[in-house]
N, CA and C atoms as an extended XYZ file, in Angstrom:
579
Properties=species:S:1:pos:R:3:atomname:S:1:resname:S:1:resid:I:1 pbc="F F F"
N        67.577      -90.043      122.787 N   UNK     1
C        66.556      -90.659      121.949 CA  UNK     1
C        67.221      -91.182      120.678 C   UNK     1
N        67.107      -92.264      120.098 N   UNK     2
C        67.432      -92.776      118.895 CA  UNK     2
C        66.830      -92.704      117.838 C   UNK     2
N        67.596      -92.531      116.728 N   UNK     3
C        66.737      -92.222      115.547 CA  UNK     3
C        65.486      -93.365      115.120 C   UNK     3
N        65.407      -94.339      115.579 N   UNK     4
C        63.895      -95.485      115.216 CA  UNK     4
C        62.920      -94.371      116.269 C   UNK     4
N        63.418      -93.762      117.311 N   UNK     5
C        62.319      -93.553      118.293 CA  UNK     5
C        61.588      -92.233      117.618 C   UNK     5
N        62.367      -91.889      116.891 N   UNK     6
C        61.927      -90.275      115.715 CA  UNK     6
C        61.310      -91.021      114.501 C   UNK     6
N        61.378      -92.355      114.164 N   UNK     7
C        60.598      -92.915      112.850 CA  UNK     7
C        59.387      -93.017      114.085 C   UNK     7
N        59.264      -93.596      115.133 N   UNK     8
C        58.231      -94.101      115.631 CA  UNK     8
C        57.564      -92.634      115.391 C   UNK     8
N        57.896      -91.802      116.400 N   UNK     9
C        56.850      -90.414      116.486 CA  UNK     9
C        55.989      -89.643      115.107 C   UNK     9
N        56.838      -90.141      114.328 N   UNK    10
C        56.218      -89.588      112.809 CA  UNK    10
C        55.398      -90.616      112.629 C   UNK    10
N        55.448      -91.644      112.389 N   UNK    11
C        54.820      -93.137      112.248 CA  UNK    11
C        53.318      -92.788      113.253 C   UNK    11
N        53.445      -92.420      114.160 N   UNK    12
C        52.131      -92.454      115.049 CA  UNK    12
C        51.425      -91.230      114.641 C   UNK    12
N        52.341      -89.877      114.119 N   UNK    13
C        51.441      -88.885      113.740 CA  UNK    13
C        51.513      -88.614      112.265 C   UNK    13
N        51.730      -89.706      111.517 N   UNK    14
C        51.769      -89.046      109.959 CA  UNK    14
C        50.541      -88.521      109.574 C   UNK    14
N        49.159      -88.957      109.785 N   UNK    15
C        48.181      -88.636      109.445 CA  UNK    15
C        48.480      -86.902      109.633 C   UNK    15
N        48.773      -86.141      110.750 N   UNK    16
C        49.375      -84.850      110.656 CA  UNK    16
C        50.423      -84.416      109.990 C   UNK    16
N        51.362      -85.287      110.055 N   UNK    17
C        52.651      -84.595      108.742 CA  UNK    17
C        52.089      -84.264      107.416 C   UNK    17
N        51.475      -85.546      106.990 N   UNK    18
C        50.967      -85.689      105.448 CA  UNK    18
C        49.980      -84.795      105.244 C   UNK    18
N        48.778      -84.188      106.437 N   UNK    19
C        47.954      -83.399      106.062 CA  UNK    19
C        48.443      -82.059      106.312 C   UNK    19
N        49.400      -81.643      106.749 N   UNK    20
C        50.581      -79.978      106.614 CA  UNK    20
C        50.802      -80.472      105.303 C   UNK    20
N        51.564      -81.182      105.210 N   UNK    21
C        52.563      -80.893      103.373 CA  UNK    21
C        51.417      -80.849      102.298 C   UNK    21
N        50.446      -81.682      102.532 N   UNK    22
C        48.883      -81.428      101.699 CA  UNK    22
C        48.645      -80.434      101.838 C   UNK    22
N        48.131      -79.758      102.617 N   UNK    23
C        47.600      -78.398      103.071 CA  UNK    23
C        48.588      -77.376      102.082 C   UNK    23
N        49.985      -77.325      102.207 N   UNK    24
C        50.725      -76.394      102.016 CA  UNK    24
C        50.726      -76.575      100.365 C   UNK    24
N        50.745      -77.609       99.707 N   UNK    25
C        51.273      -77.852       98.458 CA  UNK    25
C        49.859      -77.420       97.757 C   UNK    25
N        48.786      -78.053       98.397 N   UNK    26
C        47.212      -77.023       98.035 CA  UNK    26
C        47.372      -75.500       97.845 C   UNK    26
N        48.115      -74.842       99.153 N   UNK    27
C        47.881      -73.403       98.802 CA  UNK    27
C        48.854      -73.225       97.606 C   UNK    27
N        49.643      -73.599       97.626 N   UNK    28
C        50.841      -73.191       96.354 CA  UNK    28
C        50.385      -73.100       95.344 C   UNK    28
N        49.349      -74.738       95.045 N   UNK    29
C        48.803      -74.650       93.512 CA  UNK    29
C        47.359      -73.720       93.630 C   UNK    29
N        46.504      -73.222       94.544 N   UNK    30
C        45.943      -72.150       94.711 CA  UNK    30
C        46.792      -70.513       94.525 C   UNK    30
N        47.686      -70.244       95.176 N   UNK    31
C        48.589      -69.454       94.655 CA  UNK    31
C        48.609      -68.868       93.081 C   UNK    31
N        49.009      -70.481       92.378 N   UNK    32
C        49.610      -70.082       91.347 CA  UNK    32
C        48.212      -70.068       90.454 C   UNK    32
N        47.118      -70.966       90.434 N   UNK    33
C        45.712      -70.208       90.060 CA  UNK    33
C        45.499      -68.367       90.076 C   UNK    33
N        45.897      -68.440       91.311 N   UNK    34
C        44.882      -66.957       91.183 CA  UNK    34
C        45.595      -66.348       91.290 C   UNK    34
N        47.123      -66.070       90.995 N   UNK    35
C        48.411      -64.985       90.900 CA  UNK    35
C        47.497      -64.393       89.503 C   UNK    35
N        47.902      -62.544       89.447 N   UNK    36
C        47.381      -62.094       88.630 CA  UNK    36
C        48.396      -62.066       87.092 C   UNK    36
N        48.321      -61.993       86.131 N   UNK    37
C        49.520      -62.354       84.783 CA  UNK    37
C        49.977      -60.874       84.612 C   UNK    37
N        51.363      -61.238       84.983 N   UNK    38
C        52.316      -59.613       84.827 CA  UNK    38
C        53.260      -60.510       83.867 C   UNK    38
N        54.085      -59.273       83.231 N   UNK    39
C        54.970      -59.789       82.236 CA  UNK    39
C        56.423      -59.043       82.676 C   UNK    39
N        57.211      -59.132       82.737 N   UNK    40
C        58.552      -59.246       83.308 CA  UNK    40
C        59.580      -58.460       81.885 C   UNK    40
N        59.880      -57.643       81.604 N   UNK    41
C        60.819      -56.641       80.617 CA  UNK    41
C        62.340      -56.594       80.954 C   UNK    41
N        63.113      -56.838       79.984 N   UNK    42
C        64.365      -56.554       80.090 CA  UNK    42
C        64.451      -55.364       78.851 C   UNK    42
N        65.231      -54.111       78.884 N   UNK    43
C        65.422      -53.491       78.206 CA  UNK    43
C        66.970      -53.299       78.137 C   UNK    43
N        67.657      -52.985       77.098 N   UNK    44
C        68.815      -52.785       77.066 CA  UNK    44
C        69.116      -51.378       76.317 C   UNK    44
N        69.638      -50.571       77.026 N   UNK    45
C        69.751      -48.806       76.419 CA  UNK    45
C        71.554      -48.797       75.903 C   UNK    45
N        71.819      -48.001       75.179 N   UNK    46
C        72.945      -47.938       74.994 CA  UNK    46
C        73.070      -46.442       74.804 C   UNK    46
N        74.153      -45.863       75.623 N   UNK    47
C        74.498      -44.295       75.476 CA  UNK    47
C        75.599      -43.986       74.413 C   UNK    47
N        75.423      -43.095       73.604 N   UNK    48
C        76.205      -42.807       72.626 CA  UNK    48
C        76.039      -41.237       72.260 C   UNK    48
N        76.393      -41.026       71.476 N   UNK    49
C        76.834      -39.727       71.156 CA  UNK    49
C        75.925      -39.188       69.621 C   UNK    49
N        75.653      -38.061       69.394 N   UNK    50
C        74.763      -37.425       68.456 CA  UNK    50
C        76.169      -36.633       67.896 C   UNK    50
N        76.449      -37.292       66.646 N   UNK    51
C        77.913      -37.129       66.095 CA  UNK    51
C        77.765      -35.961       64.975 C   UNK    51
N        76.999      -36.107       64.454 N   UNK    52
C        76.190      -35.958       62.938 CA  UNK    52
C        76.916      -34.435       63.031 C   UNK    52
N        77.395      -33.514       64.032 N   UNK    53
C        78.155      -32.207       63.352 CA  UNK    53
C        79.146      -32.328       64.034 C   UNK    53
N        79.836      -33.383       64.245 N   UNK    54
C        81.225      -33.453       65.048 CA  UNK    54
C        82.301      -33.364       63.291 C   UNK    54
N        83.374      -32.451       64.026 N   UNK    55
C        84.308      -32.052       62.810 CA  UNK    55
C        85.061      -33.467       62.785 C   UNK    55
N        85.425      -34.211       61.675 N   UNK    56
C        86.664      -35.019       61.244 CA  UNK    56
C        87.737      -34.942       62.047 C   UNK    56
N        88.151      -33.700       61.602 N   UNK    57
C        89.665      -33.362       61.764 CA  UNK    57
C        89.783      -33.210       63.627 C   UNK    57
N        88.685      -33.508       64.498 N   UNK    58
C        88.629      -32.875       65.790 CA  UNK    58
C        90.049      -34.343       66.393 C   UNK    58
N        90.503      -33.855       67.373 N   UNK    59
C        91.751      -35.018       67.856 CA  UNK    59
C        90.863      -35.441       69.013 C   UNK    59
N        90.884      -37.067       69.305 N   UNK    60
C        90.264      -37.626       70.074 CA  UNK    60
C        90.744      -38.473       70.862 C   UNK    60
N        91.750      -38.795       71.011 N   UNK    61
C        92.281      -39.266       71.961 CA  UNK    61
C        91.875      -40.925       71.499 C   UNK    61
N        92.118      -41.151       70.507 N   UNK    62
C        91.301      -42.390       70.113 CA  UNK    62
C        89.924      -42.873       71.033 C   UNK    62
N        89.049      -41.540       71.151 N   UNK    63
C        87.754      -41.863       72.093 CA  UNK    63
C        87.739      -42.145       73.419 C   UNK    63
N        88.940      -41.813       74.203 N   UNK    64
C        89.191      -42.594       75.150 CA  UNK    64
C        88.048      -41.144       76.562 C   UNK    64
N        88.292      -40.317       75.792 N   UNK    65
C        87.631      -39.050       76.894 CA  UNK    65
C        86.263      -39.471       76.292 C   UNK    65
N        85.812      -39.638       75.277 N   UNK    66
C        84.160      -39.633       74.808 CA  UNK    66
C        84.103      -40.885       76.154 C   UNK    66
N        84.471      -42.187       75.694 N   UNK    67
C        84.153      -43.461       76.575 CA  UNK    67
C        83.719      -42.980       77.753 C   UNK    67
N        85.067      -42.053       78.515 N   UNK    68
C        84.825      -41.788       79.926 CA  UNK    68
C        83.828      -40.882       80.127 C   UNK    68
N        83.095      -39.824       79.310 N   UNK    69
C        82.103      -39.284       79.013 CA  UNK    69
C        80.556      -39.811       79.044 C   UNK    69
N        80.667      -40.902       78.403 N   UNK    70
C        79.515      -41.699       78.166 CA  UNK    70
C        79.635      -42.454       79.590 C   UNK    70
N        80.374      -43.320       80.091 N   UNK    71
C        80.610      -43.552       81.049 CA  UNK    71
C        79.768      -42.857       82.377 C   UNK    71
N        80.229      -41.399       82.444 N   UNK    72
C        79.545      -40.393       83.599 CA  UNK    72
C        78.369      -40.505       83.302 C   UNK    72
N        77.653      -40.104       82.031 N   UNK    73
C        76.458      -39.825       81.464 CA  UNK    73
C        75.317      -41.095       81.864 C   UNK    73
N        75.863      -42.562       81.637 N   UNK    74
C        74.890      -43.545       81.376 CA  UNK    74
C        75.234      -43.831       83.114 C   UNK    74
N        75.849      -43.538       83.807 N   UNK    75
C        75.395      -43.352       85.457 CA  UNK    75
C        74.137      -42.366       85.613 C   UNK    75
N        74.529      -40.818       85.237 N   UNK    76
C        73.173      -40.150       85.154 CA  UNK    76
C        72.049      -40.768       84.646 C   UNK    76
N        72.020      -41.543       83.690 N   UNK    77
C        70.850      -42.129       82.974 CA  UNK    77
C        70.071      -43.321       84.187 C   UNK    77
N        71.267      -44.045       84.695 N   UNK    78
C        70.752      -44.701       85.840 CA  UNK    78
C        69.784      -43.860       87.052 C   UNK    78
N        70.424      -43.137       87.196 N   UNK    79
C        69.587      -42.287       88.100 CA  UNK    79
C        68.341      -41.572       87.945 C   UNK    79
N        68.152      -41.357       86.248 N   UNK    80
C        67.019      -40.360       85.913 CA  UNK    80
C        66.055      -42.104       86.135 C   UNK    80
N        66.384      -42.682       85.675 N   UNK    81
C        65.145      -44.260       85.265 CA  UNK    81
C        64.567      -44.642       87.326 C   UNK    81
N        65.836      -44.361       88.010 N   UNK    82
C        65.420      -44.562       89.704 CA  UNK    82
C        64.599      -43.472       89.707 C   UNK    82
N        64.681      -41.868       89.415 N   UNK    83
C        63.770      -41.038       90.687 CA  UNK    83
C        62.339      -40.978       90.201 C   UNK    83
N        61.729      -40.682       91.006 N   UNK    84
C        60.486      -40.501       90.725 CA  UNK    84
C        59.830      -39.553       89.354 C   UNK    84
N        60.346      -38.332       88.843 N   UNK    85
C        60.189      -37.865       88.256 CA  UNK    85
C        59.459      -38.356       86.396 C   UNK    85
N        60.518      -39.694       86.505 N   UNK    86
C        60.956      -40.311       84.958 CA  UNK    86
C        59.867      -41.418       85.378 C   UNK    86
N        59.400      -41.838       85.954 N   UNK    87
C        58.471      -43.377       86.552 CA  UNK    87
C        57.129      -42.054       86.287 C   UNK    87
N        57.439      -41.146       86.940 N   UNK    88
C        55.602      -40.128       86.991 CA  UNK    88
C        55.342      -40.063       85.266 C   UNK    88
N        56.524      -39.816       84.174 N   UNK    89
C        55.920      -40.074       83.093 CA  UNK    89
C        55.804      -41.204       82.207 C   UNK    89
N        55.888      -42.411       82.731 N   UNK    90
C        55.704      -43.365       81.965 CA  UNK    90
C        54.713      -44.302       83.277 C   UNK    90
N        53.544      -44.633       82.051 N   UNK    91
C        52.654      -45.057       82.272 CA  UNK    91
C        52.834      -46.829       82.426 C   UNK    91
N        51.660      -47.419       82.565 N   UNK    92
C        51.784      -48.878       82.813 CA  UNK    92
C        52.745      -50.007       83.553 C   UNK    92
N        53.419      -49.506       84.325 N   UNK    93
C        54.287      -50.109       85.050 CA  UNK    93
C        53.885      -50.383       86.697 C   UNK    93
N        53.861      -52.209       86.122 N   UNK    94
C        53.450      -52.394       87.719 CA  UNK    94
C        54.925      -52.465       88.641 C   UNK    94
N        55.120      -52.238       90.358 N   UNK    95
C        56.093      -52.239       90.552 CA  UNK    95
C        56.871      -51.507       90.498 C   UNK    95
N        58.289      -51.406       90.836 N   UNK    96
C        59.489      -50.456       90.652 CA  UNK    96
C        60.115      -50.736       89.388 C   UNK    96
N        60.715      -49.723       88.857 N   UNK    97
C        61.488      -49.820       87.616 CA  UNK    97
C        62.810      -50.207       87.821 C   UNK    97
N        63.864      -50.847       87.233 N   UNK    98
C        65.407      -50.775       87.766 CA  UNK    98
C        66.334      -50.671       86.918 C   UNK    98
N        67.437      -50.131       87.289 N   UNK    99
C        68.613      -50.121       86.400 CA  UNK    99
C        69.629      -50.350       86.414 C   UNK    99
N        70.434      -50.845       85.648 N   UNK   100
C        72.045      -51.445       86.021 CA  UNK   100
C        72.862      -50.680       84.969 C   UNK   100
N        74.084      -50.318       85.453 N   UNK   101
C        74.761      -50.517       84.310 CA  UNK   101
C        75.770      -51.204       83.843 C   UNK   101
N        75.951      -51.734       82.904 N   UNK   102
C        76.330      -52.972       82.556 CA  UNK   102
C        78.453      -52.832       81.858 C   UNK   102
N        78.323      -51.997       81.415 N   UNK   103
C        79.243      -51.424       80.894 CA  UNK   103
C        79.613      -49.638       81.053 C   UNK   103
N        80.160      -49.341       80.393 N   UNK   104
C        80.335      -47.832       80.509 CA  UNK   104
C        79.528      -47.447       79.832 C   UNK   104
N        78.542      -48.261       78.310 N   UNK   105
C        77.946      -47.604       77.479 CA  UNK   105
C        76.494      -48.156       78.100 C   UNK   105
N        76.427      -49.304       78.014 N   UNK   106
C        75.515      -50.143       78.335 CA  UNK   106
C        74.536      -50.148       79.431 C   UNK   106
N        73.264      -50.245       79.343 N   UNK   107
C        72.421      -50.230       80.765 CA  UNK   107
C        71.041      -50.963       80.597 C   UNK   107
N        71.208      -51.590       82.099 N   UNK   108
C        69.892      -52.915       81.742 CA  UNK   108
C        68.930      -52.500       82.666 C   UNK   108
N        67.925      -52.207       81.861 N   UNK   109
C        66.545      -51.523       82.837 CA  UNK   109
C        65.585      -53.015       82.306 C   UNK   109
N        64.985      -53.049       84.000 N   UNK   110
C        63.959      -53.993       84.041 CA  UNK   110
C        62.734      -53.668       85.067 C   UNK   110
N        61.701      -53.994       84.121 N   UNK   111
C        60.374      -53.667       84.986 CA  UNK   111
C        59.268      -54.526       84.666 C   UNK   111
N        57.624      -54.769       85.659 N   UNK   112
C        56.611      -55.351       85.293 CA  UNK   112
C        55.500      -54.827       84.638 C   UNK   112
N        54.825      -55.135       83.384 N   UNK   113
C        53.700      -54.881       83.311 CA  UNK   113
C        52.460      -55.805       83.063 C   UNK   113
N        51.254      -55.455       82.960 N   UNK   114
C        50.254      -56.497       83.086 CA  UNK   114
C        50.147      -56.802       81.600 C   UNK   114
N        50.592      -56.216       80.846 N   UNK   115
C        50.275      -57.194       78.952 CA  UNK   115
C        51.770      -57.170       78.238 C   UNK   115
N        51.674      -57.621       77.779 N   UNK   116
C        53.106      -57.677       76.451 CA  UNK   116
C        53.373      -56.546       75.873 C   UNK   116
N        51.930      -55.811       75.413 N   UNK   117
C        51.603      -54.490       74.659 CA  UNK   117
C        51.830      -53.238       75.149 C   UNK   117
N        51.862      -53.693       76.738 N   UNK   118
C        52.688      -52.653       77.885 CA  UNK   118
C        53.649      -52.565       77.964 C   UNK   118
N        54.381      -53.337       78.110 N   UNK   119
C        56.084      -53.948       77.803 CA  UNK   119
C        56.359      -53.021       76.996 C   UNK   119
N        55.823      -52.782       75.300 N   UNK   120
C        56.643      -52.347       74.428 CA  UNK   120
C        56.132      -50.601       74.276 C   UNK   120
N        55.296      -50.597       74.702 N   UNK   121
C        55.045      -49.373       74.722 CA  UNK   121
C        56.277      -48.443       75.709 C   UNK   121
N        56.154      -49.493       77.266 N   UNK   122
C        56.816      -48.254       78.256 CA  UNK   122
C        58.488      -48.376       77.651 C   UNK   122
N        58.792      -49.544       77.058 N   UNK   123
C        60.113      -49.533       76.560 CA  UNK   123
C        60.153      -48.369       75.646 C   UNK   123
N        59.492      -47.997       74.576 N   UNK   124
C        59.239      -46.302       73.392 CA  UNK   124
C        59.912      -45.409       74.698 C   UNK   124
N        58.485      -45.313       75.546 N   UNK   125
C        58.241      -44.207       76.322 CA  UNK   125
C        59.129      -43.377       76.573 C   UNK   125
N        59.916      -44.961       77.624 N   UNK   126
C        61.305      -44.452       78.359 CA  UNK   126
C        62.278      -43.819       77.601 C   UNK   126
N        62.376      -44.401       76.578 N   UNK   127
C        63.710      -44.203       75.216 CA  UNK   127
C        63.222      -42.727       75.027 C   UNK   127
N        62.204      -42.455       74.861 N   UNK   128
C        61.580      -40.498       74.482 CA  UNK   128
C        62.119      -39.923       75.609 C   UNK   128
N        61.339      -40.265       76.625 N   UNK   129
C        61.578      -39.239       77.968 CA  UNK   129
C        63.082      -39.218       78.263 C   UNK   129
N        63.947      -40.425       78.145 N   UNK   130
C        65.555      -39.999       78.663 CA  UNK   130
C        65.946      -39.336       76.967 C   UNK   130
N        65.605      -39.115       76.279 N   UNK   131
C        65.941      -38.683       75.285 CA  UNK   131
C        65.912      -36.843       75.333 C   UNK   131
N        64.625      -36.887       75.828 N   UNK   132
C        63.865      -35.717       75.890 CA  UNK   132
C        64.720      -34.482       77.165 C   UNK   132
N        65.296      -35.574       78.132 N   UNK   133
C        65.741      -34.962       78.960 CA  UNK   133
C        67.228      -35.083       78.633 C   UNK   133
N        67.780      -35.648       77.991 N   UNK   134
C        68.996      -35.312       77.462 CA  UNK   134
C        69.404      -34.673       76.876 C   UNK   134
N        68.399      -33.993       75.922 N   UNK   135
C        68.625      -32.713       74.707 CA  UNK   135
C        67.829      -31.267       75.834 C   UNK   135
N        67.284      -31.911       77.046 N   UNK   136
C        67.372      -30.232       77.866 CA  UNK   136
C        68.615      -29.620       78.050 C   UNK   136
N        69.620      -30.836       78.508 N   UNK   137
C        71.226      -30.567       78.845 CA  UNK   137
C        72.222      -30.000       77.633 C   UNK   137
N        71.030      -29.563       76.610 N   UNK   138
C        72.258      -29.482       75.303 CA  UNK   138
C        71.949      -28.076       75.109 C   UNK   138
N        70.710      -27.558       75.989 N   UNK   139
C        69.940      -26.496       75.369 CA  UNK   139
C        70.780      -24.804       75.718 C   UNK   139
N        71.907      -25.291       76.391 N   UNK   140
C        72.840      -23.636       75.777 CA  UNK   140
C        74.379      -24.469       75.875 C   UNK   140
N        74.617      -25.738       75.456 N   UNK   141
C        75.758      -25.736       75.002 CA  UNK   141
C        76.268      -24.830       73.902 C   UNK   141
N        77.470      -24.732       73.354 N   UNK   142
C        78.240      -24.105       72.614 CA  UNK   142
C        78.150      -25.440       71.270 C   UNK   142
N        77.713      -26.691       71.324 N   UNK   143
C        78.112      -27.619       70.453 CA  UNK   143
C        76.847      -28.449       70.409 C   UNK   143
N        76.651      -28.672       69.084 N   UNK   144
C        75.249      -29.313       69.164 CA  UNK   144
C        74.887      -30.469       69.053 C   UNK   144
N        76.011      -31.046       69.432 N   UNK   145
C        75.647      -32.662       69.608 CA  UNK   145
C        75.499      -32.987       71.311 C   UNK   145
N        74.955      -34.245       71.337 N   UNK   146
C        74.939      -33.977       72.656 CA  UNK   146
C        74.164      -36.100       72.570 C   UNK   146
N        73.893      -36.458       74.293 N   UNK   147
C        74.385      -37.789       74.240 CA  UNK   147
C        72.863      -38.300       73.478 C   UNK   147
N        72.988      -39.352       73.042 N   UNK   148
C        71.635      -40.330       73.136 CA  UNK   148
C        71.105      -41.528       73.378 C   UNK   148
N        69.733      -41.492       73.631 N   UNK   149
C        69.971      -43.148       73.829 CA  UNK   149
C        69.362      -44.059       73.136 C   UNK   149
N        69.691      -44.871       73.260 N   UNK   150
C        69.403      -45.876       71.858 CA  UNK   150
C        68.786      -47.416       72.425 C   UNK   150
N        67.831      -47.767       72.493 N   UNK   151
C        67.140      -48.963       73.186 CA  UNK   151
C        66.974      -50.294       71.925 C   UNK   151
N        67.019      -51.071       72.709 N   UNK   152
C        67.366      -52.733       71.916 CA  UNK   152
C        65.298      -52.637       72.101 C   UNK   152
N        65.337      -53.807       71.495 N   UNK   153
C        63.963      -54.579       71.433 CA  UNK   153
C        63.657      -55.186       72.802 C   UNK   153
N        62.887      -54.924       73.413 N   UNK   154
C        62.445      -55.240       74.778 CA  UNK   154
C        62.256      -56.762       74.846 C   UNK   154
N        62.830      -57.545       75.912 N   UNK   155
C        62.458      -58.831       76.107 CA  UNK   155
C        61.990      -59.381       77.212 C   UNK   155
N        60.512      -59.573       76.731 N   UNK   156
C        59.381      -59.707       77.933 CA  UNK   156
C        59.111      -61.367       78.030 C   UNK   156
N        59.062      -61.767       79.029 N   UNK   157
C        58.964      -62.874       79.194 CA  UNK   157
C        57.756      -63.059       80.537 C   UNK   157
N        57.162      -63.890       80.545 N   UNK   158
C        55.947      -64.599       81.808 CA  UNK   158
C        56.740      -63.981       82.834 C   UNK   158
N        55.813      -63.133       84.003 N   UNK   159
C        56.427      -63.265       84.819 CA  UNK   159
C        55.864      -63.463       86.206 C   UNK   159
N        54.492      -64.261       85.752 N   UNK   160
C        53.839      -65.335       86.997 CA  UNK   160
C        55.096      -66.639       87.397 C   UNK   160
N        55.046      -66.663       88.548 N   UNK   161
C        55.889      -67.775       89.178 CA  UNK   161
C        54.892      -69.129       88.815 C   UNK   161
N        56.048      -70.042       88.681 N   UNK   162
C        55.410      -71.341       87.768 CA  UNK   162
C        54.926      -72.296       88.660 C   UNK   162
N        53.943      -73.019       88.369 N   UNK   163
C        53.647      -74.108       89.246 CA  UNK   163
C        54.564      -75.093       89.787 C   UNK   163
N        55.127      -75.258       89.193 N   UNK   164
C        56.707      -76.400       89.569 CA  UNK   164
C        57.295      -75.386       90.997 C   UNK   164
N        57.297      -74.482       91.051 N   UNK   165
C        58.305      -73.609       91.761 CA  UNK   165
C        57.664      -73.468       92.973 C   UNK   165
N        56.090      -73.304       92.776 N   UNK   166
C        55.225      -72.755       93.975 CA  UNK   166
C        54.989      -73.817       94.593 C   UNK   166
N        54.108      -74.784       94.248 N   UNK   167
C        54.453      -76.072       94.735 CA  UNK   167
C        55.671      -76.616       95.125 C   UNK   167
N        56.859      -76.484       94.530 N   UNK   168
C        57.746      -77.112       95.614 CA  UNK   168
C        58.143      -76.031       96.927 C   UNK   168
N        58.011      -75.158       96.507 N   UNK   169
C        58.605      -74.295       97.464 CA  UNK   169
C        57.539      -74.370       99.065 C   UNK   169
N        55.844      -74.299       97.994 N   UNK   170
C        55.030      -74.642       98.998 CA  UNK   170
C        55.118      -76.454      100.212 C   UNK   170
N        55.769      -76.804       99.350 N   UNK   171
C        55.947      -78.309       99.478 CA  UNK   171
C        57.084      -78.523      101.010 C   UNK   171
N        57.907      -77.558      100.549 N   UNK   172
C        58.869      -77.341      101.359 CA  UNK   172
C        58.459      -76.861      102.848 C   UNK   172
N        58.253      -75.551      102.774 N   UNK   173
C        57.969      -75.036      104.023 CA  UNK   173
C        56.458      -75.595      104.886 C   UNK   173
N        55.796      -76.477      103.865 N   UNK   174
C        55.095      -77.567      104.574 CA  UNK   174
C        55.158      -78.257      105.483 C   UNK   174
N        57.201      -79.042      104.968 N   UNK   175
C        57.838      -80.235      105.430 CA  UNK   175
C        58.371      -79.608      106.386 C   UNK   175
N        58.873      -78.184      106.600 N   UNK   176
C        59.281      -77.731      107.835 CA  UNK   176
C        58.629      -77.745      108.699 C   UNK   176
N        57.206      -76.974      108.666 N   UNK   177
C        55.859      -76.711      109.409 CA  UNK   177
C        55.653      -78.281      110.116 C   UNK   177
N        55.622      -78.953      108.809 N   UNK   178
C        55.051      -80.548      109.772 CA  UNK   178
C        55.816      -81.139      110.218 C   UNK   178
N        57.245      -80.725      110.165 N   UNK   179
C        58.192      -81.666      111.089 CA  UNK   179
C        57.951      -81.139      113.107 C   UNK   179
N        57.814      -79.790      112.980 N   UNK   180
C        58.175      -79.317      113.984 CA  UNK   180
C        56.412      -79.652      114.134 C   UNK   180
N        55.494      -79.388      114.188 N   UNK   181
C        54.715      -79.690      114.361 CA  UNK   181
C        54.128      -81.129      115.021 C   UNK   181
N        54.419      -82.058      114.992 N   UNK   182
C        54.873      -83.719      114.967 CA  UNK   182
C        55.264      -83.408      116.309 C   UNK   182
N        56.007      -83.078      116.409 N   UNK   183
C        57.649      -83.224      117.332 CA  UNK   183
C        56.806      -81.754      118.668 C   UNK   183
N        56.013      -81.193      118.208 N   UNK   184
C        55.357      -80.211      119.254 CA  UNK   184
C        54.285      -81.188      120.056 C   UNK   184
N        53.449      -82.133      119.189 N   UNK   185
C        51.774      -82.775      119.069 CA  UNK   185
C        52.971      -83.678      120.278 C   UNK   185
N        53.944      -84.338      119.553 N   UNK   186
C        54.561      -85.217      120.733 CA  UNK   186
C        54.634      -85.002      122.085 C   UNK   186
N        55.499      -83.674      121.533 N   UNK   187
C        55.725      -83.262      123.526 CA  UNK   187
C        54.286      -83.082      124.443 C   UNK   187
N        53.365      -82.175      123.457 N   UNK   188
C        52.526      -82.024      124.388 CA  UNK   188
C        52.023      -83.719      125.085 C   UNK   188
N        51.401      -84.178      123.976 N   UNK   189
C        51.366      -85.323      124.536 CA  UNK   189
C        51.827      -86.398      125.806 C   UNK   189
N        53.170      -86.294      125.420 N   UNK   190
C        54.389      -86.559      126.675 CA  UNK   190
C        53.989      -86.027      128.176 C   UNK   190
N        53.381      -84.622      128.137 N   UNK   191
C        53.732      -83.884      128.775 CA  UNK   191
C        52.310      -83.819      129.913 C   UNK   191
N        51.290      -84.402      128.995 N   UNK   192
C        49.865      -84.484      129.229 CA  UNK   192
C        49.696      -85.969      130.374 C   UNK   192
N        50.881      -86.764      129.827 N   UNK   193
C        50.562      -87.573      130.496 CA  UNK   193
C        51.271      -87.854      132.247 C   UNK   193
């Protein structure tokens, strides 16, 4: 078959191509109507150390054991923000919570909630509760410092998918739907006769 004989077959059924990619690009911008408004959080924690009775004179290896310390620790921290335990006390979170860590000190927790005002609240929350459970681990050390964590300003941004996106995307798997579709209406056709 030659490619004019594939313009012809579309040509005889566009009225069906054009009403799939219509159809589809309709639901998209329906989609993005009635998607409900969640807001999207980046938090950034940083693990450090509660110094405030650490001696001067102590030898440190120019920090190189604290680093690797904090290091182990802000893995644990990853893990307390995954299990269930740390999600059962913080409220307003639609979705799963997540965590990365970014550095040895550094860790990027991201989650959804339905207002802005949620956002900054569960960002507090979290910062208490891994706090809270970090000074359990101190509670028969010999030394009374022990790690902490320290959270940036939460950055919440929209996190409804945009009309540009849904629509094309809807737009897309339209153009798939109605190609093969076309090319099905054909055969049967063909096949009828």
């Amino acid at each position: 078959m030659e490619l004019y004989n594939f313009f012809d077959i579309f040509c005889v059924h566009k009225k069906l191509f054009w009403g799939i990619i219509l159809v589809s690009v309709v639901c998209g911008a329906l989609y993005f109507l009635l998607q409900e408004q969640n807001y999207k959080t980046s938090l950034v924690l940083n693990v450090t150390r509660d110094v405030s009775n650490v001696q001067q004179n102590e030898y440190t290896y120019d920090d190189f054991y604290r680093l690797q310390a904090d290091e182990r620790f802000a893995d644990t921290v990853v893990q307390w923000i995954k299990s269930p335990f740390i999600r059962a006390e913080i409220k307003n979170v639609q979705g799963k919570m997540t965590a990365k860590r970014l550095s040895s000190q550094v860790i990027d927790v991201r989650f959804t909630t339905a207002t802005r005002a949620h956002a900054e609240t569960v960002a507090h929350d979290l910062i208490d509760v891994l706090n809270q459970e970090s000074h359990k681990l101190n509670d028969k050390q010999a030394q009374d410092h022990w790690f902490i964590i320290q959270g940036s300003t939460p950055t919440v941004t929209d996190g409804r998918y945009t009309l540009f996106f849904l629509t094309g995307l809807s737009g897309a798997l339209g153009f798939f739907v109605a190609f093969w579709a076309v090319l099905l209406r054909h055969y049967v056709n063909g096949f009828r006769k």
